[in-house]
MDAnalysis code that builds the backbone (N, CA, C; Angstrom):
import MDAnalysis as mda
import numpy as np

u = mda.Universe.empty(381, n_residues=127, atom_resindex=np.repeat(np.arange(127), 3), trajectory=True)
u.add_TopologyAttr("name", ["N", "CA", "C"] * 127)
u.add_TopologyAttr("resid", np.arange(1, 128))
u.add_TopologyAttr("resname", ["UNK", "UNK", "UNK", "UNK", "UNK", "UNK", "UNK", "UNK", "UNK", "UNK", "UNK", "UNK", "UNK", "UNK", "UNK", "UNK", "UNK", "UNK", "UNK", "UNK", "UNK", "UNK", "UNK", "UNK", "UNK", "UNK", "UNK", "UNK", "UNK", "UNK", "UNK", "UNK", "UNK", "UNK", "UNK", "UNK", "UNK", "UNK", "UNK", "UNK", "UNK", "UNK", "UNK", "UNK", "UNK", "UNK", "UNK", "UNK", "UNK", "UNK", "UNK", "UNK", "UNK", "UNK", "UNK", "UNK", "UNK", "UNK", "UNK", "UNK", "UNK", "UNK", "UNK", "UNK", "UNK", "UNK", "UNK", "UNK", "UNK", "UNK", "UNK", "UNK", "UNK", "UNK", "UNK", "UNK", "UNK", "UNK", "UNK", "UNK", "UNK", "UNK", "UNK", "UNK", "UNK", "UNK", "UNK", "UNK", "UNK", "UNK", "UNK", "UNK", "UNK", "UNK", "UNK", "UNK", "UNK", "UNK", "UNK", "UNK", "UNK", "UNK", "UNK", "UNK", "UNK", "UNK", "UNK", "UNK", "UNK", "UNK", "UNK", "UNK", "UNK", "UNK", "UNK", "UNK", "UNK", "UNK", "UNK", "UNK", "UNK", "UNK", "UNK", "UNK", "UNK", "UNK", "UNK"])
u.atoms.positions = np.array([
    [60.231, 93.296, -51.874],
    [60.439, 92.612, -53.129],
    [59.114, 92.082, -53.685],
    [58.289, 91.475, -52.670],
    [56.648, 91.475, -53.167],
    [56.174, 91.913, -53.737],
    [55.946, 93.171, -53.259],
    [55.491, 94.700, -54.004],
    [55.520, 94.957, -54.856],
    [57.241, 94.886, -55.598],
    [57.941, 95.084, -56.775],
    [57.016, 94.456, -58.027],
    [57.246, 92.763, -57.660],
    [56.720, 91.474, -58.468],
    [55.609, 91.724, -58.659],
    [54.574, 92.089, -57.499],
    [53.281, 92.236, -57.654],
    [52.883, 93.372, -58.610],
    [53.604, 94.802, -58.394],
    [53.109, 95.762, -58.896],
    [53.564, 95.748, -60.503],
    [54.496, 94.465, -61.143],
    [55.387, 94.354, -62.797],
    [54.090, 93.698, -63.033],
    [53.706, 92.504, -62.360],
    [52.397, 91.317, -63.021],
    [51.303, 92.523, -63.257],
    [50.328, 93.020, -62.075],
    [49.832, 93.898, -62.560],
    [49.787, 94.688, -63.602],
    [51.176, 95.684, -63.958],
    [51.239, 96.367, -64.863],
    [51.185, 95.612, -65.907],
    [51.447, 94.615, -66.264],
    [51.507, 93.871, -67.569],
    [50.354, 93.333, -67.680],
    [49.669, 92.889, -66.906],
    [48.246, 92.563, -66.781],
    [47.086, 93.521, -68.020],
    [47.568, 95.213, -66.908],
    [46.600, 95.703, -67.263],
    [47.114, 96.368, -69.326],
    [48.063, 96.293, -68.796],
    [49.121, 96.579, -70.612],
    [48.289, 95.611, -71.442],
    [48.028, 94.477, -71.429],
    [47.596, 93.124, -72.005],
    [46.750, 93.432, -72.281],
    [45.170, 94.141, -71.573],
    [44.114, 94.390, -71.443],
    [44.409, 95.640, -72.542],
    [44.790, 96.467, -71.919],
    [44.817, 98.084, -73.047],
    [44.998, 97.697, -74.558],
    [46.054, 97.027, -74.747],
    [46.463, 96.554, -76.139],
    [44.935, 95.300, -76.707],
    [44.221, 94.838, -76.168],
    [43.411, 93.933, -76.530],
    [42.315, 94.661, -76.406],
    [41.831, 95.277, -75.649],
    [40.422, 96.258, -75.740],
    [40.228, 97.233, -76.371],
    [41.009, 98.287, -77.119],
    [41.632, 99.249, -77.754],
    [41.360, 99.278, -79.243],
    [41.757, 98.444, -79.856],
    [42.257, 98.101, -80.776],
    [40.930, 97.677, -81.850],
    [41.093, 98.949, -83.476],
    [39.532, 98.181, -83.795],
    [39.615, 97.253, -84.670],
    [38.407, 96.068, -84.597],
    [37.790, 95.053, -85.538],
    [38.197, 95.630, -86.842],
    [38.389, 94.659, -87.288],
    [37.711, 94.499, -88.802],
    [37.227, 92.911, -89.527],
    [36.788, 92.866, -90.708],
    [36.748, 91.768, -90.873],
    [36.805, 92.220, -92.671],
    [37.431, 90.528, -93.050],
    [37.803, 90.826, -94.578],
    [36.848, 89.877, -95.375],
    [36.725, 89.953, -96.675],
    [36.093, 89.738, -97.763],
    [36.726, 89.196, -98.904],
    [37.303, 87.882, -99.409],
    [38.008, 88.164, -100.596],
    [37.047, 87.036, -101.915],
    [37.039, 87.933, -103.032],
    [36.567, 86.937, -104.072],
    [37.496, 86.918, -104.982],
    [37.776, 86.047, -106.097],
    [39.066, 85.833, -106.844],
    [38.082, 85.919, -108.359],
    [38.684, 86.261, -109.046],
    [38.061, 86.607, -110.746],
    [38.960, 86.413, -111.367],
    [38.968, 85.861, -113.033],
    [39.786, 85.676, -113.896],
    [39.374, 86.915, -114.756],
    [40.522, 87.741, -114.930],
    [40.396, 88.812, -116.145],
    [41.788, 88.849, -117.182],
    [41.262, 89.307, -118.054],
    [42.409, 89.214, -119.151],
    [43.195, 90.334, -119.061],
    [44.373, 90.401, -119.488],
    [45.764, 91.181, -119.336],
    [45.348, 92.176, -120.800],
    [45.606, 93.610, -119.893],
    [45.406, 94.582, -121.568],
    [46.386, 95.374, -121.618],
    [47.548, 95.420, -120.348],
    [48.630, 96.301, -120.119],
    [49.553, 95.716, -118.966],
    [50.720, 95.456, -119.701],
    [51.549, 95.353, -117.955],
    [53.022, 95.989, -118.567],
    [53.594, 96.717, -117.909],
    [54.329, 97.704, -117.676],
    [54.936, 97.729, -116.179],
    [56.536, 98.024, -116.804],
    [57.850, 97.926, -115.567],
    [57.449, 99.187, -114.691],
    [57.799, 98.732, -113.395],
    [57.810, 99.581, -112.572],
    [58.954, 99.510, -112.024],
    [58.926, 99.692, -110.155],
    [59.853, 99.736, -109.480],
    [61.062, 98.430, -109.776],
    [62.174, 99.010, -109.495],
    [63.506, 98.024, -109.057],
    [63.562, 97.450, -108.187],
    [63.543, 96.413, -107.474],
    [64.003, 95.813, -106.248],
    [65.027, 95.143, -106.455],
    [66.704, 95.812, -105.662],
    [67.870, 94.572, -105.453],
    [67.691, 93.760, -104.596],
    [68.559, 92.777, -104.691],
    [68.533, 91.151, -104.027],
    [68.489, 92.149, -102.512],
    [67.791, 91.626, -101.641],
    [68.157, 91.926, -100.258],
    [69.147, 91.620, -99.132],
    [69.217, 90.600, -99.941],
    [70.466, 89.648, -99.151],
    [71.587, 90.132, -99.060],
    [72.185, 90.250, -100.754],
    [73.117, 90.572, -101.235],
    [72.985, 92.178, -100.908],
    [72.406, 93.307, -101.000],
    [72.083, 94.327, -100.275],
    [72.840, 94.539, -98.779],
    [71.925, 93.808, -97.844],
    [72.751, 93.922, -97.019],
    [73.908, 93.486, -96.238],
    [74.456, 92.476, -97.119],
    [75.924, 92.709, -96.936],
    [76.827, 93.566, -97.349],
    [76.342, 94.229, -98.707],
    [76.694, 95.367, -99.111],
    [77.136, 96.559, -98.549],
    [75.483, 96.849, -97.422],
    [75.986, 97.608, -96.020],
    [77.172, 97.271, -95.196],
    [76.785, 96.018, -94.789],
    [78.095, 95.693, -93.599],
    [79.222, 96.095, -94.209],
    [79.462, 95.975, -95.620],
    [80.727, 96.464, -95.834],
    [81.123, 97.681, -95.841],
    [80.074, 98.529, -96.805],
    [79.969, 100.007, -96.287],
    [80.167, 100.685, -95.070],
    [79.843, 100.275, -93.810],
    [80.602, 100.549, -92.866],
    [81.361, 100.201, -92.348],
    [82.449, 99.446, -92.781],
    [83.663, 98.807, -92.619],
    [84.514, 99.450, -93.600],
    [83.938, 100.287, -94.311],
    [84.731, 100.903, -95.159],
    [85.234, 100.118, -95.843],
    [84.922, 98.913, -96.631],
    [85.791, 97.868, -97.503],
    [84.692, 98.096, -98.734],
    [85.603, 99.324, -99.789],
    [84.323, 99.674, -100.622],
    [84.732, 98.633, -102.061],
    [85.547, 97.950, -101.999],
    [85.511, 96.690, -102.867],
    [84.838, 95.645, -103.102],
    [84.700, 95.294, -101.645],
    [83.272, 94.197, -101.566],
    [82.038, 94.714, -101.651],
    [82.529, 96.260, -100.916],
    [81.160, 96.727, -101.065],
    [80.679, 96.527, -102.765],
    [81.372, 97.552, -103.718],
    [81.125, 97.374, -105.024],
    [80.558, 95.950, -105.435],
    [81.089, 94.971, -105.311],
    [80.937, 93.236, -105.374],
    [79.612, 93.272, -105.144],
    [79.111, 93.345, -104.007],
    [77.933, 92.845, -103.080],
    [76.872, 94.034, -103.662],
    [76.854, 94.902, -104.085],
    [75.758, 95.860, -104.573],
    [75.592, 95.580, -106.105],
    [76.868, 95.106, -106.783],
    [76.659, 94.877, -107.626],
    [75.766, 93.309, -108.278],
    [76.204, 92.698, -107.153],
    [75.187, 91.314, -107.184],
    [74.192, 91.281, -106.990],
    [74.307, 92.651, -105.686],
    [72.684, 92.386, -105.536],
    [71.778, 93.403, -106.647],
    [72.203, 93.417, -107.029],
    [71.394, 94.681, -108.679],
    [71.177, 93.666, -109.894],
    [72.284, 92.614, -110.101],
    [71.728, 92.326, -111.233],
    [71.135, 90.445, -110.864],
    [70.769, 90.741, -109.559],
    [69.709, 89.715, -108.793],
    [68.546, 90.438, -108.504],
    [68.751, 91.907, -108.914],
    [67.028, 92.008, -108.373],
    [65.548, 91.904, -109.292],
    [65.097, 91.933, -108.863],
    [63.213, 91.924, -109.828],
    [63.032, 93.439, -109.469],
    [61.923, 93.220, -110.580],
    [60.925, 94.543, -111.003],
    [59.490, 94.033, -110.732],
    [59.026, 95.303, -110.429],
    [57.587, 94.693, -110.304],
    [56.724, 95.129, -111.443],
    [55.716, 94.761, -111.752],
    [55.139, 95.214, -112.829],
    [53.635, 95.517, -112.747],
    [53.392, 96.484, -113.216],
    [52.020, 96.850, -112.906],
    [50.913, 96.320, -114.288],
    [49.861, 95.697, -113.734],
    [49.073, 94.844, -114.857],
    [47.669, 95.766, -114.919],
    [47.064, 95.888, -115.959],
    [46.013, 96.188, -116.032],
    [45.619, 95.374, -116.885],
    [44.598, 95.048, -116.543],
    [43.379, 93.868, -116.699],
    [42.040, 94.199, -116.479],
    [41.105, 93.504, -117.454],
    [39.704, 93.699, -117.873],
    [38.739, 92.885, -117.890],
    [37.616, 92.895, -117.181],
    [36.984, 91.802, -117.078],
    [35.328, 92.922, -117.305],
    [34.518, 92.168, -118.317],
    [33.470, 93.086, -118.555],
    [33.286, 94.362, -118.498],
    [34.477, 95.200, -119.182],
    [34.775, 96.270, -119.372],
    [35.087, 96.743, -117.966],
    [35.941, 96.030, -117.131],
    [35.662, 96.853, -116.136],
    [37.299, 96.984, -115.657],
    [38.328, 97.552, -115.751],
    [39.737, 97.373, -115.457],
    [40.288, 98.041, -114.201],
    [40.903, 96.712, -114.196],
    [41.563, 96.618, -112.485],
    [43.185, 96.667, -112.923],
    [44.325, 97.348, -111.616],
    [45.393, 97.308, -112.096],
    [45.723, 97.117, -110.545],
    [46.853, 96.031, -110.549],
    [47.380, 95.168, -109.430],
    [48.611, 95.256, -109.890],
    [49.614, 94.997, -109.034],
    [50.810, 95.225, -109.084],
    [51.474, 93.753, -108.854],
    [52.002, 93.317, -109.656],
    [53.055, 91.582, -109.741],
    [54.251, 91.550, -109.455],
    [55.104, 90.458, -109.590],
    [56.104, 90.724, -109.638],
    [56.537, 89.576, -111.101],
    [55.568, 89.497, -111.277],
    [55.918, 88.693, -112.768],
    [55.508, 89.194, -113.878],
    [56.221, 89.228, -115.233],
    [55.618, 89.872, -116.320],
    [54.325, 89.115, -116.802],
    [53.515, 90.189, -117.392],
    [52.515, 88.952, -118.355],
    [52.119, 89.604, -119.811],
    [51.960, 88.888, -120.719],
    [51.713, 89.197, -121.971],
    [50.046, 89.367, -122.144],
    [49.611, 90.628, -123.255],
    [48.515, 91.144, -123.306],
    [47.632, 89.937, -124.210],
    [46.776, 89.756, -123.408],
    [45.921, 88.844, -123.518],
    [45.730, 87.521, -122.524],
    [46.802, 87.600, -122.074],
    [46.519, 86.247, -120.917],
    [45.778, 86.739, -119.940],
    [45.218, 85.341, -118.882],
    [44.577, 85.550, -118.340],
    [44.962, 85.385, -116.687],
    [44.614, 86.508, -115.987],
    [45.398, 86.480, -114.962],
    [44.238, 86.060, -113.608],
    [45.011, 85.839, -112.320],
    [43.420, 86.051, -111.152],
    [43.921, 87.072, -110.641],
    [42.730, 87.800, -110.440],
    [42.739, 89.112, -109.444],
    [41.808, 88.286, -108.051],
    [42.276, 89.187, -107.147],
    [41.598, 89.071, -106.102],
    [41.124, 90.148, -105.626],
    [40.117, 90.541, -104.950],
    [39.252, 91.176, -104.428],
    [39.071, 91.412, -102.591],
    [39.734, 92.184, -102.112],
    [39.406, 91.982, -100.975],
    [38.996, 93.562, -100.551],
    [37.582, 93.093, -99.666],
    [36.992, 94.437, -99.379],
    [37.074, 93.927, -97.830],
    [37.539, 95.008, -97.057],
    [37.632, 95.795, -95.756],
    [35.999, 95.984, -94.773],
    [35.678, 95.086, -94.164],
    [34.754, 95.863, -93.197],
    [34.743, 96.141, -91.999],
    [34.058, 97.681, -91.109],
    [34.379, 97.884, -89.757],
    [33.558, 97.104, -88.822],
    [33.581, 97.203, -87.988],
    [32.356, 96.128, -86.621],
    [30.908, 96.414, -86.935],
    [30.471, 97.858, -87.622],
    [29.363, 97.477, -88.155],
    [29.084, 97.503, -89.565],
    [29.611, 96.533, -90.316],
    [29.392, 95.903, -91.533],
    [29.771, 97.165, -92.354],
    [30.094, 98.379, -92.404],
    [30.199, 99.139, -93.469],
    [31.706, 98.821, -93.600],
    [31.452, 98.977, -95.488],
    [32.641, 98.859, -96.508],
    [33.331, 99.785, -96.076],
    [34.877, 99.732, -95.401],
    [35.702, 100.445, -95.499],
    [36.819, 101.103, -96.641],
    [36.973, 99.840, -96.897],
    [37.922, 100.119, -98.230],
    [38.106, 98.368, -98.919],
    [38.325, 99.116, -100.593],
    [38.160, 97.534, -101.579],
    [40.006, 97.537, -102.443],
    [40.716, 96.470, -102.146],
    [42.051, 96.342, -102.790],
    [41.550, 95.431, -103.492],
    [42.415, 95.317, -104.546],
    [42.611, 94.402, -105.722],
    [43.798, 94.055, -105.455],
    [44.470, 92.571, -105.500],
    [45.819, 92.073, -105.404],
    [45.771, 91.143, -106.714],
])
């Protein structure tokens, strides 16, 4: 039974180690900018999730009444997301919201650039 105990700690030991030595760095970057709104436009649908998945549970219960109920709530509870394009010294960035905005306001973008363990730019998102 020693053996057993001894040889699970071990294995998890060295599991601990694999998953922590393995695995690469990065490090992030973020700067925030105010740019003005020159386009925002509907995108995707998202229903309520909640209401969603109870929707399921009913669906497989075969109770397609509630089901109807519960999909239907959750549809006219859901958001859209909206995609913004925005301009700041001629330079336009498009981030994805979940709030509308009217052309001309002024929104923050954020900036976050990606680097690997040795300092090179991996990749730059805008949120």
């Amino acid at each position: 039974m020693k053996r057993f105990a001894t040889l699970g700690i071990v294995s998890i030991f060295l599991f601990v180690i694999m998953l922590t030595g393995c695995g690469e760095k990065y490090s992030y970057e973020e700067t925030e900018f105010e740019a003005i709104v020159v386009q925002c436009e509907k995108a995707t649908f998202h229903p309520d999730a909640s209401y969603l998945s109870i929707a399921n549970m009913y669906l497989a219960q075969k109770n397609y009444g509630l089901w109807n109920m519960y999909t239907s709530l959750a549809n006219s509870n859901g958001t859209y997301d909206y995609i913004v394009t925005a301009n700041i010294d001629e330079n336009y960035y498009t981030v994805i919201r979940e709030n509308q905005y009217q052309i001309g306001q002024y929104i923050t973008i954020t900036e976050v650039n990606t680097y690997d363990m040795d300092s090179q730019l991996v990749k730059t998102e805008y949120k």
